[in-house]
Every structure is written in C-alpha cells, then in structure tokens.
N, C-alpha and C positions, 0 to 999 in steps of 0.2 A: 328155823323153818317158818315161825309166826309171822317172823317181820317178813321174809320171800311172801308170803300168802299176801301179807295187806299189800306189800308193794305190790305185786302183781295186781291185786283188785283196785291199786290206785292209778296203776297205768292203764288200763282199759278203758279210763275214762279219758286218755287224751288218744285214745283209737277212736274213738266214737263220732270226734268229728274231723270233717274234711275241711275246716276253717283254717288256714295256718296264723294267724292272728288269735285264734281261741285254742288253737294247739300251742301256743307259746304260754299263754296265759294258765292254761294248766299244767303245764311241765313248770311253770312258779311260784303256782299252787303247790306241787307235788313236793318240790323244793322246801318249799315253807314250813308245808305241816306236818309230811312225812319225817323230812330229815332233819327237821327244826334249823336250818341254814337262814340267815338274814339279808347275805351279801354273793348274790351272783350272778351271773348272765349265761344267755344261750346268743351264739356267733354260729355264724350262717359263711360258708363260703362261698363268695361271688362268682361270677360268670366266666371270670379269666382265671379261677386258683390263681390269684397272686394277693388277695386279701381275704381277713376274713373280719365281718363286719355284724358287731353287736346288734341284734332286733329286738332284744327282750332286753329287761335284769332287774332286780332285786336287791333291796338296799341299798345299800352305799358301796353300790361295786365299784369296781377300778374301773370299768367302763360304762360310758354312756350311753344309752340308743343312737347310735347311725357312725359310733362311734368305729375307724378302721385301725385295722394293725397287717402292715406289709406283712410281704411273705418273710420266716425268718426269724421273726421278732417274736420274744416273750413266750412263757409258758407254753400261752396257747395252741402258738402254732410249733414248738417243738412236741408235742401232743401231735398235733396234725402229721407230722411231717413221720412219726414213727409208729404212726396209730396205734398207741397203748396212752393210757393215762399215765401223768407227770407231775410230781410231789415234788413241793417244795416247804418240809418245814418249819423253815427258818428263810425269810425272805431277801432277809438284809443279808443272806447266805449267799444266795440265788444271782448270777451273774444273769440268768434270764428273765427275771423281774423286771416287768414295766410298772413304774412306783406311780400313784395315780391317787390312792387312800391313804394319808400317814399310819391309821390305826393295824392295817392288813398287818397279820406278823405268817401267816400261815396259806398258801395256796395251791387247789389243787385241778388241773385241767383235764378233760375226758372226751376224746373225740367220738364223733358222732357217726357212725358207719354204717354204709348201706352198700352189702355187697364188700367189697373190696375196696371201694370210693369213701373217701373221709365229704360227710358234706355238710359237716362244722362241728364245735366244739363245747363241752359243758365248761364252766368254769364258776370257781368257787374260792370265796376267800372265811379268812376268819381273823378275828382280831386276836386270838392266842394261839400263841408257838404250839407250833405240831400238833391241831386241832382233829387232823382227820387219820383217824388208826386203818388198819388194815382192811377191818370188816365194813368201815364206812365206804371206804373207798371200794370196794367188790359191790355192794349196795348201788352203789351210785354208779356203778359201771353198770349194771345187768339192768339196772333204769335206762341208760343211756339207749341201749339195743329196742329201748321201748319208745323212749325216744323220738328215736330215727326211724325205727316204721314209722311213725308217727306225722313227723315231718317230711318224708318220702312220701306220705298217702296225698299230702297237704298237695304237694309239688307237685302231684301227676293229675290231683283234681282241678288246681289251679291252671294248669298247661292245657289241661282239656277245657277247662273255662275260655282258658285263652283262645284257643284254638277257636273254638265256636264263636267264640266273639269276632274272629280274625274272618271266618266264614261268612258272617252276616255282615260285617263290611265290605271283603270284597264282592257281595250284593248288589249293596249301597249305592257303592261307587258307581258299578256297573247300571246299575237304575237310573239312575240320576244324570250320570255323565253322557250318555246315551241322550239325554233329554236335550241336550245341550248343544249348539249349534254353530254360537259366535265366540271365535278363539278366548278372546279375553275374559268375556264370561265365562267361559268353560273351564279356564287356566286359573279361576279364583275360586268357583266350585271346588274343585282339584284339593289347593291347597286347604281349603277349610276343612276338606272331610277328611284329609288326612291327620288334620289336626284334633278333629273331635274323637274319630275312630280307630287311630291309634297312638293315642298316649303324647306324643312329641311337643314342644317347645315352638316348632317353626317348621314351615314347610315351603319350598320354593318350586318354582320349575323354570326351569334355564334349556331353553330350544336353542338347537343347533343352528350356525352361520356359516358357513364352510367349515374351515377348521376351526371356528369361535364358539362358544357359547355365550347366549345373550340372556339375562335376567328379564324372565317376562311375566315373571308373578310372584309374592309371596305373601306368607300370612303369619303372625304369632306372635309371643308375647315379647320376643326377645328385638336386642338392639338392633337395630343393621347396619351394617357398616359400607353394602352396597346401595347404589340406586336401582329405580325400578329405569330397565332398557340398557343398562350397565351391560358391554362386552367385556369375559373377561379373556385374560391373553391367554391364546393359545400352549394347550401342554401343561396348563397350571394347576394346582388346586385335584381335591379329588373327585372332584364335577370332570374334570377334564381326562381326568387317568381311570374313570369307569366310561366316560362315552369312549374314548381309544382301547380298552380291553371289551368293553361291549358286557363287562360283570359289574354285579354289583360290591363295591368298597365298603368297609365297615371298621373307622376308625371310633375306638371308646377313650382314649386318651388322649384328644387332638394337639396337647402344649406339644409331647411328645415327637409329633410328624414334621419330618425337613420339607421346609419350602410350604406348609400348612398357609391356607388363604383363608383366613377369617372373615367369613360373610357377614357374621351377628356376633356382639362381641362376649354374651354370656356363651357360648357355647363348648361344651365339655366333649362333647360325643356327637359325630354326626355318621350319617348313612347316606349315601348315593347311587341312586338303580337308574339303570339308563333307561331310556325310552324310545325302544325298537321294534321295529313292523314291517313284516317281510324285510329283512336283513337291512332293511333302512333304517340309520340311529337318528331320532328325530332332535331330540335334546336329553336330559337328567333328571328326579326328583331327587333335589339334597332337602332332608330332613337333619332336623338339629335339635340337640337337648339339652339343658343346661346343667345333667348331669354324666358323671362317666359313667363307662360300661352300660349306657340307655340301650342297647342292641347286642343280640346274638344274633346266632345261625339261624335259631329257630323263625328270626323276622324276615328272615331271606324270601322263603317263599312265597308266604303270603303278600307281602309288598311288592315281589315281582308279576304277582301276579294282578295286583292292582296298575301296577308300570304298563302291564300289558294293556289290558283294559281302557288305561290313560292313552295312551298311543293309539290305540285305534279311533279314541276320539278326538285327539288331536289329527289325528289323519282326517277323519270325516267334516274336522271344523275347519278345514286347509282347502278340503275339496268344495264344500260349501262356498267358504271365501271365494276361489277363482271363479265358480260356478255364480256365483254371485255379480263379479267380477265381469266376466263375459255379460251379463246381462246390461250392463253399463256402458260396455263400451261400446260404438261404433265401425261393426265388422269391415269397413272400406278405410275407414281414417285412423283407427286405432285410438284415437282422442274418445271422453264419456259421450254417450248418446244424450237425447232429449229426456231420459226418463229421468237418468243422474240429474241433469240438470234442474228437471222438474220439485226432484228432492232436495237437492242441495239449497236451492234458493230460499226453501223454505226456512229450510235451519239455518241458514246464515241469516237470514230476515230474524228470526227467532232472536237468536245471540247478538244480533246490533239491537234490535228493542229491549233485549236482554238486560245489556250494559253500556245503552246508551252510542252504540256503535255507528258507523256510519260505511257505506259500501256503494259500488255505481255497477250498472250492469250495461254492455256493450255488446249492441247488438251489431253485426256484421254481415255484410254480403257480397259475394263476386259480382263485379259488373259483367251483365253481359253475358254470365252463364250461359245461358240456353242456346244464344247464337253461337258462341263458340263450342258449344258441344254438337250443336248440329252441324257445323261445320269441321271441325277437328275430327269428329267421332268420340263413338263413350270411351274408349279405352284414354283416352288423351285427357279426356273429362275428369275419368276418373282418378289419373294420375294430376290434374290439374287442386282437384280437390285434397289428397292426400300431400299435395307439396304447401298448400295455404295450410291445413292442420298443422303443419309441422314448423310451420313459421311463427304460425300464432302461440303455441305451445311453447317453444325457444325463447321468445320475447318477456314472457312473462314469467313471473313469479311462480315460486313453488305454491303460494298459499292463492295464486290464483289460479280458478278456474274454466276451461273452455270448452264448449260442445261443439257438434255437430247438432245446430236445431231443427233441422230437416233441410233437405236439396242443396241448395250450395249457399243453406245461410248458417251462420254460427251465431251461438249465445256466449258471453266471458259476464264472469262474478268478479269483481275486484274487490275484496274488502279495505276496508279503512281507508278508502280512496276515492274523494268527489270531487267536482266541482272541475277547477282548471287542470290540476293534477289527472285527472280522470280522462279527460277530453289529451292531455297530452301521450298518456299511455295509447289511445286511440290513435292518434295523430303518427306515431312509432309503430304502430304497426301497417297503417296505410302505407308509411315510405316504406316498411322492409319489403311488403308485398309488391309494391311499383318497380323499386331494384331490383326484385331479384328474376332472374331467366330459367323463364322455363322451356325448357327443351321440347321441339316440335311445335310451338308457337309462336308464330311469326310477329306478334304484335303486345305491346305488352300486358299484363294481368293487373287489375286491381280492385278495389276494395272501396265500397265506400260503410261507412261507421255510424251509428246512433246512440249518442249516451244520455243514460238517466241515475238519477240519483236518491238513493233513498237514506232520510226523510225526502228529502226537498219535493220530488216528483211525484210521489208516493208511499203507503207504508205498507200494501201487500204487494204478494208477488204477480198479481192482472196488473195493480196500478204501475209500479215501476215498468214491468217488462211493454205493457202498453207506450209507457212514454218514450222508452227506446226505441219500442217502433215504429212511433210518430216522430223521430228526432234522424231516424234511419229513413224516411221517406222523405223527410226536408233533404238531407244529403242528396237523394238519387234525382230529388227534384230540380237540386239547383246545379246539377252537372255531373255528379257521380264522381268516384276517387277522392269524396272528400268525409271530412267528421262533422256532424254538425250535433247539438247540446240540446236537451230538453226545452232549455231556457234559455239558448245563447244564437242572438242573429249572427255575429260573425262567424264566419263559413272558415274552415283550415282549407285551403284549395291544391291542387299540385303544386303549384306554382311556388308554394313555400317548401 
C-alpha cells in the first residue's frame, strides 16, 4: 500500500503539466527512480493506427526516438493489439522479439489506454532473465492508467493550441490576401503564409485551364520537379482528382499511390484542397511535406477554410486584371489605347538602358482619314479603323506592340529591332494595308509610316516618339503611303 501512495504522489506530478514534451520526460523520471528501470521507451501511436513510434526512452532501449514499428510487429504492438500488458521473460524465447540491444534478456510491454482506445505503449527491457515479477508489473500497469491521462490532457491541450493557432492564421491569410491585388503577387503571398502558418515543407497553387491545371506559384524548402507555368495533363495527379471531385485529397504515404505525380522530389505526404467560389473551381493548393502521415482530418477544415478565403482573392485579383484590362484597351479597335502605350514605352526604354537593348517605335497614320470619313460616314470610318488594327496587330510579333494613339493614328513598340530591319517591318505593313479591300470603299486605303530608333534618335520616350513624328510628317510630305526613317532620305514609295 506504501509503494501505491508514493506512486500515486509521483504521478501527479506528470498531471500537473500540459506540456507533452515534459510529460514524457516525467513518466522517465518516474521510470527511473520509482521503479529503478534503466532501459525504456514511451511509443505513441500515429495518426493512421498503423505504427507506433518511439518519442521518449531511457537507456539503452531497443528503441530510438522517431524510431517506428509496423502494425503487427514485436511485443509492443501485440500489447496494443490485445490491450493488456505482454511478458516476455526470456527474449531469445519470444518469437515477438524485435532484437535491437544484445544485453536485453527480459521485456515487458503495457499499453497505454484512454477510454477504450490504445494511444501507445510503455515498454521496458532488462538485462536479466525474468526481471519483472508480478507485482512490478501491476505497478507499472496502474502507472500506466496515470500515464495516459497524462498524455491525453497533453493531446487535447496541444489540439487546442493548435486549433487557435489554426484560427489566427486563417486571420492572417484573410488580412493580408485581401490586401492584394496583382495575381502573381497574391499567388506568392498565398504560398508563403501557408508555409510559415502551417508547418508544411512547400506549397503551390496550380489554377485551372479548361480541364488543365497550370503551376502558377510555389514556395519551400523542397526539390521541384516541376516548372513555374508547367500544365499538367489532364485527370492526373491528385491536384487533378481534388479539382474533379471539388474535395479536398489527403495522401500520407505518397510512394504508396498508383499513377502518384511527384511535384518535389522529397516529398512523403501531400494535401490538396481545391479552390472554389460560387461553384466555380478556380485551381488547387497542393501542400507537401517531407514527412508521412504530415495531415489529418483535423487539417481539413481549417485549410479549406483558408482555400476559401484564397479563392475569393483570386477571384477579386482576376476581376482586377480585366478591369485593369479594359482600361487599356481601345473600346472601337480592341488593340491597347494610348495610356498602355504611354506605359509600356516607358519600361521598355527602362529595359533597353537596362541591358544595353535597342528598340524603334513606328509611328502610323491613315491617309486621308478625315476626307474619307466625311465622305464614307462614321460608321464606315469606323469599321475602316478597326480593319487597319487588325492588320497591324496580325503582321507583327507577339513581343510587339501596337496602339491606337488617338483618331486614326497608331503607335508600334518594336523591340530589338532598328535601323533597316525596323524601317522594313514598316515597309510590310504599308503594302498589307494598300492590298488589302475594304468593303464599302471605292478607292484604296493606306498608310503612311515614321520610324525612330532608340539610342540613335533618342533615349527618352518625348525624344524618340518626337522623331517618329517628325520621320512620319517627312512620309506625308513627300506623298503619303510611304515609310520614311529618322535618319534616312530614301523614301520606300508604292511603287516598290
């Protein structure tokens, strides 16, 4: 009855805290000096009951810290498996002996019970045969029960940490993401905070393309095996099998899964929550960890609830974009207006001083506008203007660009392109404009050109655009439908 009293008053002290880190630390204390034991561990059962994995121990146990044992295997878990403690006192006896210590002759396991739930196990070794008698082992069982409150209080204080920690992130997110305006920024936002505020390895976001998903951000420690703007094929991967079920996926054993698409190559465990807003799936956050079992059920909600949150800012940085969008383009010609252009020049000027670069700008104008629109009418005008946009736009380059710079003149940005080259892309689009027919106009439409080049003409955007529209007034002066250079008296005339 003495020893019951001290063991009781030596378990109250790992009641006392909610630390599960300092609750292990005293049930090895308790171990030590109570029961005079040199050699043992406290195993914790994982998230999937399929392992159970050492977090303490005490001499030269059989087992390690972080050290695992399948379901099935050894003392311990036949303990688990029939929740009553299991004697083994003779080891080299024992066909359920995981041999680990050569000294061990004697070991005894004692699962740890809360409720009706096993949620791990004591275990204890000794270097002589048949070390632990009957009353040790009752001993250390009715510890056990002390235990596991013990480590239950640990788990429900920690979950509640968690939780509130899980609250004050989706906050965060909500704070911040909100703040956020341009996709890209928003998409690297995204992935940071999820990296800081919950626990993970990497974090991506992969936005929907029809039935594609496209890699449009990530962040973290690990390898990648994809690139950044990577589509991956359709139906694949479990990025693909959460945006088609519209749930979120939650694999902990990734080697495991058929047909598995390895984004990062350390990765053990990943999670994927889709990203959807009023029944629109916009894209997926996969989250990835370089460890298994990194997620339960418990991460479901709160990360969808962050999913949400992300969706609606991706929605509002979508809306943004086109709203943005429209303000650029030219509500008659659909080609950018003068204000893009106004910006654009700048930052391409920026980036040829940059790196030495070199670009022409071409200034353009219909001959004769005015009289043909007075004469045609606006309606004809204005389909005369919308048919040049779209000649001009077709002719050129993806990385060039063309405005609408007011009435029926247009601005083009050519980068990396001066001099003869420059004047000849000019030259290509006065004939398209002279070929081509436009319906309802008896006589034909054309174009006459101004190019300038910067350095040579210029190095801001007054000088250059000034000299294309002095190089575009030479054109109209010396007959109109032709291209004439900054710097160059030879005239490109129809006639060529």
């Amino acid at each position: 009855m003495q020893k019951i009293a001290i063991l009781y008053d030596a378990s109250q002290a790992i009641l006392s805290t909610f630390d599960l880190d300092e609750v292990l630390n005293r049930i090895l204390t308790i171990i030590r000096d109570f029961f005079q034991l040199q050699n043992g561990a406290v195993l914790l059962m994982d998230k999937s009951g399929q392992e159970l994995q050492v977090r303490a121990h005490l001499g030269r146990s059989n087992l390690d810290v972080g050290y695992r044992i399948p379901k099935g295997k050894g003392l311990t878990w036949a303990a688990a498996e029939i929740k009553r403690p299991v004697y083994a006192p003779d080891v080299s006896k024992d066909p359920r002996y995981l041999r680990r210590v050569d000294e061990t002759r004697s070991e005894v396991a004692i699962p740890l019970m809360v409720r009706d739930e096993v949620v791990g196990v004591l275990d204890f070794q000794s270097d002589q045969l048949d070390y632990f008698d009957l009353e040790k082992i009752d001993l250390l069982t009715l510890f056990s029960t002390q235990a596991s409150m013990a480590l239950e209080n640990a788990r429900l204080y920690s979950a509640e940490r968690r939780r509130t920690k899980q609250l004050e992130a989706i906050n965060a997110v909500a704070k911040k993401t909100t703040r956020v305006l341009d996709l890209d920024e928003l998409l690297t936002v995204v992935c940071r905070l999820l990296m800081d505020l919950f626990g993970i390895d990497h974090a991506a976001v992969l936005l929907a393309e029809g039935d594609s998903l496209r890699v449009r951000a990530h962040e973290g420690r690990l390898t990648a095996n994809l690139t950044m703007g990577e589509i991956l094929s359709p139906g694949s991967g479990l990025a693909a099998r959460s945006l088609a079920s519209g749930r979120s996926v939650i694999e902990n054993d990734v080697k495991t899964v058929d047909g598995y698409i390895a984004g990062f190559a350390e990765t053990q465990s990943e999670m994927c929550v889709p990203l959807v807003i009023f029944g629109e799936k916009l894209g997926v956050l996969a989250l990835d960890s370089a460890r298994k079992n990194a997620f339960d059920n418990d991460d479901v909600q709160p990360l969808e609830s962050v999913a949400d949150i992300c969706a609606a800012a991706i929605q509002n940085a979508h809306n943004f974009d086109r709203m943005k969008q429209l303000a650029y383009v030219d509500g008659l010609t659909g080609i950018h207006n003068r204000r893009f252009f106004e910006m654009r020049i700048v930052e391409e000027l920026e980036r040829a001083g940059r790196f030495q670069g070199r670009m022409s700008v071409i200034m353009v104008d219909i001959d004769h506008f005015k009289k043909m629109n007075d004469e045609f009418g606006h309606l004809l005008g204005d389909e005369m203007l919308r048919s040049v946009s779209t000649i001009l736009k077709q002719q050129l380059r993806k990385m060039d660009m063309v405005c609408r710079y007011g009435g029926d003149e247009f601005a083009i940005v050519v980068p990396e392109t001066t001099g003869e080259s420059a004047v000849r892309v000019a030259e290509k689009l006065r004939r398209q404009v002279e070929t081509h027919f436009f319906p309802g106009v008896p006589r034909p439409v054309t174009i006459s050109c101004g190019v300038a080049d910067y350095p040579a003409h210029g190095v801001t955007r007054d000088e250059v655009v000034a000299a294309a529209d002095a190089a575009l007034y030479q054109a109209k002066q010396l007959g109109r439908n032709k291209v004439a250079s900054a710097d160059m008296k030879k005239e490109y005339s129809a006639s060529r």
